[in-house]
N, C-alpha and C positions, 0 to 999 in steps of 0.2 A: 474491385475496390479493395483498396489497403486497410486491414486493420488489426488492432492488437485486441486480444482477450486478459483478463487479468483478476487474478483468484489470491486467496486470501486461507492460509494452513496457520491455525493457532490464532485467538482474536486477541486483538489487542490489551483489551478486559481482563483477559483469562492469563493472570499470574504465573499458574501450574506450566504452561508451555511457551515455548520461544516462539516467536510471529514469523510468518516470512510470506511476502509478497514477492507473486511471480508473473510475468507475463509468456502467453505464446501467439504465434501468426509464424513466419517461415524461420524464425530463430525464436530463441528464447532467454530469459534472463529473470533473477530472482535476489531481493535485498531479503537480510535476515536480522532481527533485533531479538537479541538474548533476552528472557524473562527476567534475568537479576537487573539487568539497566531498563525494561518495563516499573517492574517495583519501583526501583528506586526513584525515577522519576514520575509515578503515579501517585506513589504518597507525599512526595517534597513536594509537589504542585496540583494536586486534586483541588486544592482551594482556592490555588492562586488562578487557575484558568481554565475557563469554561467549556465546556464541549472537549474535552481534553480527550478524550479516546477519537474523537473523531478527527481532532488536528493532528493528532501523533499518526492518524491511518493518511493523511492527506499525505503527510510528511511521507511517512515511506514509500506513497504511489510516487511522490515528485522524487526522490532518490532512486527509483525505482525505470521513470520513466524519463527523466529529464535528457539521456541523450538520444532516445528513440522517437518522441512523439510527435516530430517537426514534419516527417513523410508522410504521416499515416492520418487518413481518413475518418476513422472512427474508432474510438479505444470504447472500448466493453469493461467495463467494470464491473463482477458479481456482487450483486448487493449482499452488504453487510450488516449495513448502518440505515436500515429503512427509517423512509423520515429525515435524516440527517444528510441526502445525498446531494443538495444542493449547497449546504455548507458545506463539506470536502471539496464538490468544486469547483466554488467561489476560493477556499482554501487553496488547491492546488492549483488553480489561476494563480493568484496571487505569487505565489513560490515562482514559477515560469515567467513572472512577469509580463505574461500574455493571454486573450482569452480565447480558451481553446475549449470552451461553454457549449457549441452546437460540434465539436468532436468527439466530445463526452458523453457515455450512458452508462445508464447503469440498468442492470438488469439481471436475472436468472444465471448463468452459463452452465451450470448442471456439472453433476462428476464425470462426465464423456468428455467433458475438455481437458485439451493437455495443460493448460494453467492451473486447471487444478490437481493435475498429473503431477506439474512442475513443483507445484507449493510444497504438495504431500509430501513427496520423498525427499526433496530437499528438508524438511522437516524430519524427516524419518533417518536425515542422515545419509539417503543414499545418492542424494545428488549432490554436488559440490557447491554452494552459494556464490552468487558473484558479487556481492557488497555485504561487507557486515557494517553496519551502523553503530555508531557507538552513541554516548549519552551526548556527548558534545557537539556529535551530528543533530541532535531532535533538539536539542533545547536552541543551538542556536536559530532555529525555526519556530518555537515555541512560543507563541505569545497569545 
């Protein structure tokens, strides 16, 4: 069975560091959103919309996964957002335009996964990112 893993280095939350969302299964790939365009659209719109950490994470799963996830069987998502994980995706449905509701989980994957291999060090710098998002990427999603 085809599937993707997908981890989460620096949380959306968390100011102090840049985010980057990565996936692995026989290749890999990782979006990265700078913490100065986190800020800045966390406080321009903390009040204007709801669940706002957890659409801004839908958003860069769907930047993340939008031209991979049409093959594959079952995407693994590491829970982040307990509680919130059928809002993300109902969220990342919606972005697809498709429902991909029974491809979706969410679950554990633990540090022995290369996703979260992928996250780290692309965080750390030592991997090269393959999408940088910028602000006008997440808000035109943002609602």
């Amino acid at each position: 069975m085809s599937y993707i893993e997908v981890d989460q280095s620096g949380k959306i939350e968390d100011l102090r560091q840049n985010t980057v969302v990565a996936f692995s299964n026989d290749t890999f790939s990782s979006a990265y959103l700078d913490r100065r365009i986190k800020r800045e659209i966390l406080f321009e719109y903390r009040h204007k919309v709801k669940q706002i950490v957890q659409k801004m994470f839908a958003i860069c799963l769907f930047y993340l996964l939008e031209e991979h996830i049409e093959n594959k069987h079952t995407v693994i998502i590491c829970k982040e957002y307990t509680g919130w994980e059928e809002l993300i995706k109902r969220q990342f449905c919606r972005l697809l335009n498709k429902d991909f509701g029974d491809v979706i989980q969410f679950r554990s994957i633990g540090k022995k996964s290369k996703a979260h291999t992928i996250a780290l060090l692309t965080n750390r710098n030592v991997l090269k990112y393959n999408k940088k998002l910028s602000k006008k990427d997440i808000l035109k999603y943002l609602k």
